[in-house]
N, CA, C and O of each residue as an XYZ file, in Angstrom:
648
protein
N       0.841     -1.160      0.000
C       0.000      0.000      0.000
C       0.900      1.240      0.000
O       2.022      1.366      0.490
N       0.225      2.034     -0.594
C       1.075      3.647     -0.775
C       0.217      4.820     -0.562
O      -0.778      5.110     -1.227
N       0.676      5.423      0.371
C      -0.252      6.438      0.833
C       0.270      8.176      0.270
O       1.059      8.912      0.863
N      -0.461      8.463     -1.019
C       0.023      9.360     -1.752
C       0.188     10.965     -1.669
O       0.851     11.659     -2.439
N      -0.594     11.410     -0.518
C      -1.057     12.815     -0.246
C      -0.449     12.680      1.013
O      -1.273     12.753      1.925
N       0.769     12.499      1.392
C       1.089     12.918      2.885
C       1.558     14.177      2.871
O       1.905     14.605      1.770
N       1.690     15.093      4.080
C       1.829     16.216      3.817
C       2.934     16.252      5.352
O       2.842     16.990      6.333
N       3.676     15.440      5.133
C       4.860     15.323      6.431
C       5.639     16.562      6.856
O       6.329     16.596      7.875
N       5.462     17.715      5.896
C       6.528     18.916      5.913
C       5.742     19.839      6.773
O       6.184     20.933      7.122
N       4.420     19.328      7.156
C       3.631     20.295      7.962
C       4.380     20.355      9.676
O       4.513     19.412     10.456
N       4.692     21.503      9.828
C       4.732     21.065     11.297
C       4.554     20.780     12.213
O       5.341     20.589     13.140
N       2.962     20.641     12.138
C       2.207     20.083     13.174
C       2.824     18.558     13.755
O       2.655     18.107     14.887
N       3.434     18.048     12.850
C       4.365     16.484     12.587
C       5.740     17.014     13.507
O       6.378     16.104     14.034
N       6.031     17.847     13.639
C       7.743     18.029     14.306
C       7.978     16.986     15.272
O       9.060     16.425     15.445
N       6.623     16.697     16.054
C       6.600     16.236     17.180
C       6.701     14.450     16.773
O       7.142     13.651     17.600
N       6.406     14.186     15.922
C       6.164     12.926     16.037
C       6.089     12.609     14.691
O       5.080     11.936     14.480
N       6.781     12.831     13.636
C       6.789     12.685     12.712
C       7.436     10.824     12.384
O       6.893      9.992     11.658
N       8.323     10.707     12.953
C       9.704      9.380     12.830
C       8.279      8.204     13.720
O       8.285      7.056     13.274
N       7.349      8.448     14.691
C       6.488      7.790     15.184
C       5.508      7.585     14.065
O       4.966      6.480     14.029
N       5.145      8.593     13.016
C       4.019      8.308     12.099
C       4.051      7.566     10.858
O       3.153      7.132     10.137
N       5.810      7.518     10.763
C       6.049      6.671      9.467
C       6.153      5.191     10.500
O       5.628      4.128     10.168
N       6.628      5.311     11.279
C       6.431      4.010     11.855
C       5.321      3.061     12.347
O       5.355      1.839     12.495
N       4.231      4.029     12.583
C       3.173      3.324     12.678
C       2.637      2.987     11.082
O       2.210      1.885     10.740
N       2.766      4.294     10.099
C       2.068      3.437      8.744
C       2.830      1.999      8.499
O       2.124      0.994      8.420
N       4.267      1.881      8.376
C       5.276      0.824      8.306
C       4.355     -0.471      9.127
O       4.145     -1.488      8.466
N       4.000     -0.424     10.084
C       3.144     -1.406     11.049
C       2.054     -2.131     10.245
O       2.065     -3.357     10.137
N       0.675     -0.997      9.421
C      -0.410     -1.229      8.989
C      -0.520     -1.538      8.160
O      -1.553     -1.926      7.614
N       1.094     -1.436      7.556
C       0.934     -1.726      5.537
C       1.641     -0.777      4.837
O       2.097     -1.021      3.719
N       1.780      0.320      5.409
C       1.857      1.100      4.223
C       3.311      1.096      4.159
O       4.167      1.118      5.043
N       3.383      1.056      2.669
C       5.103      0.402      2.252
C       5.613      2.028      2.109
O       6.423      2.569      2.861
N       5.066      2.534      1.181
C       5.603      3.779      0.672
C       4.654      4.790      1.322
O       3.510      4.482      1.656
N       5.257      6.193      1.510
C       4.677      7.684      1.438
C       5.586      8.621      0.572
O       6.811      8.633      0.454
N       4.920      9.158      0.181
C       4.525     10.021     -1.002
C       4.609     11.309     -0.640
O       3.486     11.775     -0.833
N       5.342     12.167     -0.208
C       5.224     13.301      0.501
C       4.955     14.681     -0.047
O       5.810     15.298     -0.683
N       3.896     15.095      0.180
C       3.605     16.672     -0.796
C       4.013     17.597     -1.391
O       3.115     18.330     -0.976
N       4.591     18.250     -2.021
C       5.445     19.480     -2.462
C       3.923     20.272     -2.771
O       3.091     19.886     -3.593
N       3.835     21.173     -2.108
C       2.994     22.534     -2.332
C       3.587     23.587     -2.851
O       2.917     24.325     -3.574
N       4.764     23.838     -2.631
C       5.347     24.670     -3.067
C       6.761     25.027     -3.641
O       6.794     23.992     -4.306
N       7.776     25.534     -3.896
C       8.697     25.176     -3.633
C       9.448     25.049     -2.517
O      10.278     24.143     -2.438
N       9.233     26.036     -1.406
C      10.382     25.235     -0.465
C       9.474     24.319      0.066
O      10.131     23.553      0.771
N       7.927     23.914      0.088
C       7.850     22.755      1.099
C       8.225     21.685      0.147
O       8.483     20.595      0.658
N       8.312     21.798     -1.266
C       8.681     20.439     -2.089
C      10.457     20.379     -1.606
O      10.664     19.400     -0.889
N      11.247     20.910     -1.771
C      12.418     21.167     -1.184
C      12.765     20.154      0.262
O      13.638     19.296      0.394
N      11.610     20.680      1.352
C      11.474     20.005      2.300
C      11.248     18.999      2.298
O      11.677     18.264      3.187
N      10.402     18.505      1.197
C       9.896     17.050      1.344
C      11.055     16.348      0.647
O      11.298     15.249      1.145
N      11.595     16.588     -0.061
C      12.853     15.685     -0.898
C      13.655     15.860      0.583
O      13.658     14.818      1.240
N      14.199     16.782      1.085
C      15.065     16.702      2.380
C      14.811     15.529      3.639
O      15.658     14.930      4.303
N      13.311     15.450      3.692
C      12.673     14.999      4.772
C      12.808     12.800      4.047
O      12.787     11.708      4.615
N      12.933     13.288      2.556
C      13.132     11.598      1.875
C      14.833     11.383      2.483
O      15.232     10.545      3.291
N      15.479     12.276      1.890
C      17.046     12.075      2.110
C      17.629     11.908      3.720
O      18.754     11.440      3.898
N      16.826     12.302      4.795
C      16.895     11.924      5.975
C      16.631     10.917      6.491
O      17.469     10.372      7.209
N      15.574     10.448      6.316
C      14.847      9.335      6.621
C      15.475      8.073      5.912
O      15.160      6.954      6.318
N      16.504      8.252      4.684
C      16.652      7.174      3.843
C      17.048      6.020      4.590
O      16.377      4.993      4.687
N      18.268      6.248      5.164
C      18.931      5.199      6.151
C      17.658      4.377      7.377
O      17.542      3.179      7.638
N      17.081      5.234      7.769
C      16.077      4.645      8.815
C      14.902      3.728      8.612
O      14.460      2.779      9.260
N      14.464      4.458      7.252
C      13.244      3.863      5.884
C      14.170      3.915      5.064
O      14.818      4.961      5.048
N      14.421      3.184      4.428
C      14.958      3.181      3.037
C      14.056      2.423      1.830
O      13.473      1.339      1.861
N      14.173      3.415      0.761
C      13.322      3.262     -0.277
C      11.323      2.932     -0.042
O      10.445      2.352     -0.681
N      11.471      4.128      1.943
C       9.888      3.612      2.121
C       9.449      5.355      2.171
O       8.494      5.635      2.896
N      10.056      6.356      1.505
C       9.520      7.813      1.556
C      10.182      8.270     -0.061
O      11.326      8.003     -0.429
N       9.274      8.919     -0.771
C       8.999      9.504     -1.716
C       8.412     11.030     -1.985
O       7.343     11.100     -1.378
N       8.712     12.341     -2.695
C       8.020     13.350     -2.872
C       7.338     14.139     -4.415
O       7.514     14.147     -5.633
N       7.013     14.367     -4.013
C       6.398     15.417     -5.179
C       7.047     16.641     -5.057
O       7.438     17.011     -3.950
N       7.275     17.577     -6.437
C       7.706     18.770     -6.413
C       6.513     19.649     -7.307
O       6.234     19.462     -8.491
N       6.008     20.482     -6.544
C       4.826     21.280     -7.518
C       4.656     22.057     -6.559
O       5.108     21.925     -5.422
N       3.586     23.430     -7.230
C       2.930     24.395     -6.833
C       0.912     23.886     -6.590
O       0.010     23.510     -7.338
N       1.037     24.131     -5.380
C      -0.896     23.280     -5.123
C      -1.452     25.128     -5.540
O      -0.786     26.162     -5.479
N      -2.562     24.964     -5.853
C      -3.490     26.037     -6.416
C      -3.744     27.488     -5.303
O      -4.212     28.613     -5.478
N      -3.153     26.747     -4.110
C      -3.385     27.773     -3.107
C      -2.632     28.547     -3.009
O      -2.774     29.552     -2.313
N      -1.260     28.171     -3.939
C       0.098     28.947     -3.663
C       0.584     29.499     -5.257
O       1.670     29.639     -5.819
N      -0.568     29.677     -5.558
C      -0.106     29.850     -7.250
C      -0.002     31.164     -7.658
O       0.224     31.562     -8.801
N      -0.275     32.155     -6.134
C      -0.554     33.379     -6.260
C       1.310     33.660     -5.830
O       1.987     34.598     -6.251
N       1.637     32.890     -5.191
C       3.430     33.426     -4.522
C       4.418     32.659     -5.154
O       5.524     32.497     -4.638
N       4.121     32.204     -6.169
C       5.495     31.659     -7.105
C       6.226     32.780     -7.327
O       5.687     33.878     -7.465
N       7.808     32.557     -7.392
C       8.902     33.533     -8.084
C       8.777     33.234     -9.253
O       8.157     32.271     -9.704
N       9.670     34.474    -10.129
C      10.030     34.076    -11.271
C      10.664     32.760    -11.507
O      10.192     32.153    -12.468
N      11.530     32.227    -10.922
C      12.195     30.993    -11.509
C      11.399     29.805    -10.847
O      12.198     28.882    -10.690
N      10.126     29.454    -10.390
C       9.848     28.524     -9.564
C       9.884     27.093    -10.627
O      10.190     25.944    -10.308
N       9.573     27.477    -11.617
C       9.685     26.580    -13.143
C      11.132     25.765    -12.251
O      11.088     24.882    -11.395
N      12.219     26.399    -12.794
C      13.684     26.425    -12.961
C      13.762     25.777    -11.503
O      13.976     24.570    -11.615
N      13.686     26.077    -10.528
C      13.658     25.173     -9.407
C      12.800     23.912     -9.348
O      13.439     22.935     -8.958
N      11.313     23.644     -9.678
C      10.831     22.442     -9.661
C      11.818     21.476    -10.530
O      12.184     20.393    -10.075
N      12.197     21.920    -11.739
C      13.216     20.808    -12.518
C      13.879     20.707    -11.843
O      13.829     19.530    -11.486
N      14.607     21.215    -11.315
C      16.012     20.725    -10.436
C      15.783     19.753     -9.467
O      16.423     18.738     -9.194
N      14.606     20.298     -8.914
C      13.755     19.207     -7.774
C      13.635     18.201     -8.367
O      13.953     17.065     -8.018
N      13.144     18.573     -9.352
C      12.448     17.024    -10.239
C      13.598     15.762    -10.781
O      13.454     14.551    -10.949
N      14.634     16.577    -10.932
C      16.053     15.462    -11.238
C      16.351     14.422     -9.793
O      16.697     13.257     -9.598
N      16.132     15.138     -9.295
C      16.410     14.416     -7.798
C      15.689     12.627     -7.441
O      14.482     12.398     -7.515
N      16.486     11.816     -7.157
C      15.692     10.341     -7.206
C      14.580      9.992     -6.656
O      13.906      9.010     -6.968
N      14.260     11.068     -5.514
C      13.123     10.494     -4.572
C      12.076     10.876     -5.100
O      11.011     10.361     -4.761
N      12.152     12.305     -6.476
C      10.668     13.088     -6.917
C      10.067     12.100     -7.692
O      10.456     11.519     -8.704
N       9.156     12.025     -7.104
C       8.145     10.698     -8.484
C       7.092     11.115     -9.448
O       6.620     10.557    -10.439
N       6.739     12.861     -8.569
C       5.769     13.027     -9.916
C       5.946     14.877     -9.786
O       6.686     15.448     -8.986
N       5.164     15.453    -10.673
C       5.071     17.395    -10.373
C       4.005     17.253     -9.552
O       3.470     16.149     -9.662
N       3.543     17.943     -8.815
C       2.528     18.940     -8.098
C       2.584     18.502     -6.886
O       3.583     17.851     -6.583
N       1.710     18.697     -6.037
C       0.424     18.413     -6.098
C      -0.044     20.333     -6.643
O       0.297     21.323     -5.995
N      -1.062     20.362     -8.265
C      -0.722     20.943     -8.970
C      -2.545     20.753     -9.537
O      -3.224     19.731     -9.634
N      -2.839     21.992     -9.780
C      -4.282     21.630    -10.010
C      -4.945     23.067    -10.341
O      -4.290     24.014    -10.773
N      -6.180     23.098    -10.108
C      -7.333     23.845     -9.835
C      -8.398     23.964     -8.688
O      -9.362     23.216     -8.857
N      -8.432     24.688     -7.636
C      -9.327     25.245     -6.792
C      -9.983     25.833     -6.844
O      -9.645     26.335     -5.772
N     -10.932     26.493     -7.162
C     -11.842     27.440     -7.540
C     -13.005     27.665     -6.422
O     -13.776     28.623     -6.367
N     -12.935     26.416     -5.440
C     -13.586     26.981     -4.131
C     -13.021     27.549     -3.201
O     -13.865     27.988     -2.420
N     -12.317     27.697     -2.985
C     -11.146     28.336     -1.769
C     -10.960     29.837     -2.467
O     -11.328     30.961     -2.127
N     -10.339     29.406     -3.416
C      -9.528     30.872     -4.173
C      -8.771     31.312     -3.508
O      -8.773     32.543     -3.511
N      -7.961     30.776     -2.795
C      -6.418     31.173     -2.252
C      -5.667     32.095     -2.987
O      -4.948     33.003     -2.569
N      -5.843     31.857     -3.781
C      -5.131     32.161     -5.362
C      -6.189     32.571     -6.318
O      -7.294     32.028     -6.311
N      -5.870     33.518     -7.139
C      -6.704     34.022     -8.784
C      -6.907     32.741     -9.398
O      -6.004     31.920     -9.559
N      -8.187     32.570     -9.762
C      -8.283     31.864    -10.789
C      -7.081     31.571    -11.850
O      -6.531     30.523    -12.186
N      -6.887     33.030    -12.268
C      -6.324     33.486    -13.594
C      -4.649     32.912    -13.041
O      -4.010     32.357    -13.935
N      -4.185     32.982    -12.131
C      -2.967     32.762    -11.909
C      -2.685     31.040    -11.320
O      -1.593     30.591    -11.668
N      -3.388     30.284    -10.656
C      -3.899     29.071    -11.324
C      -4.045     28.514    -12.241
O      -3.473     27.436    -12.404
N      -4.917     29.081    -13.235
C      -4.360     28.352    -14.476
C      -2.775     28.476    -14.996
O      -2.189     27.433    -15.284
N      -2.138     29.665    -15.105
C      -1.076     29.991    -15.491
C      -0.137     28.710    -14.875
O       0.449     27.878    -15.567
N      -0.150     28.768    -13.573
C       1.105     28.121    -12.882
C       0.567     26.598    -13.284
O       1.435     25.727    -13.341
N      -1.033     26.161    -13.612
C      -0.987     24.798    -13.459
C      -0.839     23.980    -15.089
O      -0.654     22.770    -15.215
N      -0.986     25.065    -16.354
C      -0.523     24.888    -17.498
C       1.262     24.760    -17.539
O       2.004     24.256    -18.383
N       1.532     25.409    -16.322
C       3.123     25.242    -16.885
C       3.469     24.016    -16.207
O       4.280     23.220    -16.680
N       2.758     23.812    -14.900
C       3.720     22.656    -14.520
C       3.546     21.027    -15.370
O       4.246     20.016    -15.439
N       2.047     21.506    -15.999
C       1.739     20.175    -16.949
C       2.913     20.140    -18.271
O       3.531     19.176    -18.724
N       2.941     21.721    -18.710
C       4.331     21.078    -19.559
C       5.723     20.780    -18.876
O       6.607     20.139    -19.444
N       5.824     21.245    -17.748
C       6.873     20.676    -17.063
C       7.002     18.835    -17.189
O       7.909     18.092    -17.563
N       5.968     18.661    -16.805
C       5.886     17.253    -16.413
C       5.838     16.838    -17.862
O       6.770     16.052    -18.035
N       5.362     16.965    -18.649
C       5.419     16.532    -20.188
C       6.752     16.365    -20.736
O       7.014     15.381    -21.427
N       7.836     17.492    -20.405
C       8.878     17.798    -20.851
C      10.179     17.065    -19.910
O      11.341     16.869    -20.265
N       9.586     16.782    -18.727
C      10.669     16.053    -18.034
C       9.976     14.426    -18.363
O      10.785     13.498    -18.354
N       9.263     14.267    -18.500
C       8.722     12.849    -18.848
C       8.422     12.204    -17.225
O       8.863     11.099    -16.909
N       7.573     13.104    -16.222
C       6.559     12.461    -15.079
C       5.630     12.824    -15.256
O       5.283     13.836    -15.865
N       4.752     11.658    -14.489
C       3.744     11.564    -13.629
C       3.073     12.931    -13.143
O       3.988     13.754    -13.189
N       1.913     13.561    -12.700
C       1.227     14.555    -12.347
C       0.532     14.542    -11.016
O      -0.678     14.362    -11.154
N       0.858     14.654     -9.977
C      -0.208     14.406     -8.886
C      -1.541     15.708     -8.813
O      -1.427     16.898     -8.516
N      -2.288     15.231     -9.053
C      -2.689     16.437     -9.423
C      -4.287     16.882     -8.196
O      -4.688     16.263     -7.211
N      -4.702     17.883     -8.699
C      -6.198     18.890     -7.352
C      -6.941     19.187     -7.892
O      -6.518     19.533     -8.995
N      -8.139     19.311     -7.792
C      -9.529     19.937     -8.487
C     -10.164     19.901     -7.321
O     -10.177     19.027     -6.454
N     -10.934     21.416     -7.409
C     -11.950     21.600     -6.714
C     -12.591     22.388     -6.930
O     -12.056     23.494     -6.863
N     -14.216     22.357     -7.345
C     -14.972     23.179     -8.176
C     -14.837     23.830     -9.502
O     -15.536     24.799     -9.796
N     -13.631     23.138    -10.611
C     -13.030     23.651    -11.650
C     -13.092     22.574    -12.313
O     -12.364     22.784    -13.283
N     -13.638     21.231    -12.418
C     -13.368     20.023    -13.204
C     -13.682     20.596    -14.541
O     -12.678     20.204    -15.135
N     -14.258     21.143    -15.287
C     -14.492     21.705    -16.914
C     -13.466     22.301    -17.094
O     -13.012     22.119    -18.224
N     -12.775     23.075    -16.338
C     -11.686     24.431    -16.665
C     -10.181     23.394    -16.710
O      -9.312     23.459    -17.579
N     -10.199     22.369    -15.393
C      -9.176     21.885    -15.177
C      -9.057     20.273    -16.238
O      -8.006     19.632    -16.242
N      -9.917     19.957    -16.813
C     -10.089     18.634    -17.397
C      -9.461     19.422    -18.681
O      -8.252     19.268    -18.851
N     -10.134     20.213    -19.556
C     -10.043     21.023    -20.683
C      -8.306     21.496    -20.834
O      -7.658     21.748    -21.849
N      -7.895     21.492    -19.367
C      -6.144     22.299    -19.915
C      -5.458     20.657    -19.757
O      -4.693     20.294    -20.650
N      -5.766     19.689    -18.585
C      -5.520     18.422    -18.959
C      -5.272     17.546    -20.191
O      -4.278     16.875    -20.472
N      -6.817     17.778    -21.084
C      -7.118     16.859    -21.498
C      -5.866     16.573    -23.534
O      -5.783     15.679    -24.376
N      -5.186     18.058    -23.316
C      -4.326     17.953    -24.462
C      -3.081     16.711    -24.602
O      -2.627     16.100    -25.569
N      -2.802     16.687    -23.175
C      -1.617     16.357    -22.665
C      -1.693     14.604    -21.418
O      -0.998     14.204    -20.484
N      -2.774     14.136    -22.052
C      -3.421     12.862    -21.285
C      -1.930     12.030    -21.644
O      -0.953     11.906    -20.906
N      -2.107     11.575    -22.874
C      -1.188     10.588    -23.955
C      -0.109     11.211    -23.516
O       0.749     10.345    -23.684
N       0.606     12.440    -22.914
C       1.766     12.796    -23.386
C       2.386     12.751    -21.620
O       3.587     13.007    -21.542
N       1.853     12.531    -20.605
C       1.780     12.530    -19.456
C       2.466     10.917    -19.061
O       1.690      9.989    -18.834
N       3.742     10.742    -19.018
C       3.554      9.207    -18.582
C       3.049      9.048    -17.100
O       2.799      9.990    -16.350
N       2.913      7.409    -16.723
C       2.321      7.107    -15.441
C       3.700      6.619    -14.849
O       3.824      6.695    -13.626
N       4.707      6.145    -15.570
C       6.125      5.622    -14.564
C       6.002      4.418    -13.747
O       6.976      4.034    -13.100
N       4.719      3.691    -13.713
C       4.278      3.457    -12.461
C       3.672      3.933    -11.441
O       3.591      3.433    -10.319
N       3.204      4.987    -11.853
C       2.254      5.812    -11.031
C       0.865      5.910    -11.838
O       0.824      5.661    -13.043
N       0.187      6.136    -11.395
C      -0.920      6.936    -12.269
C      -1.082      8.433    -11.961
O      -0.506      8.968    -11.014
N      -2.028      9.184    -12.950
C      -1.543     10.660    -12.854
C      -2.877     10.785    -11.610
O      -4.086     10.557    -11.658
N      -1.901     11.287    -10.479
C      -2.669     11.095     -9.200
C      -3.475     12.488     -9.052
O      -3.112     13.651     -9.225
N      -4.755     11.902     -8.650
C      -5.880     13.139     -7.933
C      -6.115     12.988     -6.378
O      -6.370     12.079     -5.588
N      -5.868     14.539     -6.346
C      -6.335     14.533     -5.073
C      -7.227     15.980     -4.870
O      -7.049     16.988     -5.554
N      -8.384     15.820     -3.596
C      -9.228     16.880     -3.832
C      -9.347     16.908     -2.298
O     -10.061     17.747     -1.750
């Protein structure tokens, strides 16, 4: 079992984080999957794989992407940093990377922007997509749906989460 939406970089975990992979390790769960929202928490989460390796080894994994809530505080180079992230062994897919449209953390308009690029990101590095929708499935299926075929799965499938 693989539990794909962990969000371990939160700090609410400081406390007991090394206890929570150990209890999933107990119930089954082989792998976690750890969130990249942004860039430095994707940053964090590749850090938080490279720590843990020796203790878990080959049982923590991350994502590097911008989630819809943070699509309003990307830098200019956040592109140029997710690749770099993305070379890294533990990244398995871009995002968690999507559309929100109930929250609106973020502009619509700047949402789409950041979540069209990271799909050609992922097109162009050849991953996987973990991807978000919420209240946007027409807007967000429609910028998807060019780039289905061109999206590999790696062994993943192009993951949703909402």
């Amino acid at each position: 079992m693989i539990d794909i939406g962990v969000n371990l970089t939160n700090k609410r975990f400081d406390k007991d984080r090394t206890e929570l992979i150990v209890r999933a390790k107990k119930i089954g769960v082989e792998q976690l999957i750890i969130t990249g929202t942004n860039v430095e928490e994707s940053k964090q989460a590749l850090m938080l794989c490279q720590n843990y390796q020796s203790q878990f080894p080959n049982a923590l994994f991350a994502t590097a992407g911008v989630h819809p809530h943070d699509a309003d505080g990307v830098c200019d180079n956040y592109l140029s940093d997710l690749a770099l992230l993305a070379k890294q062994p533990f990244v398995k897919a871009i995002g968690e990377c999507g559309l929100d449209f109930n929250r609106n953390f973020s502009s619509a308009e700047q949402q789409v922007k950041v979540f069209k690029a990271q799909i050609q990101l992922a097109t162009q590095l050849g991953m996987p997509l973990f991807l978000h929708q919420r209240d946007a499935f027409t807007d967000w299926f429609e910028l998807l749906k060019p780039f289905v075929d061109q999206v590999p799965a790696n062994g993943f499938p192009l993951f949703y989460g909402e």
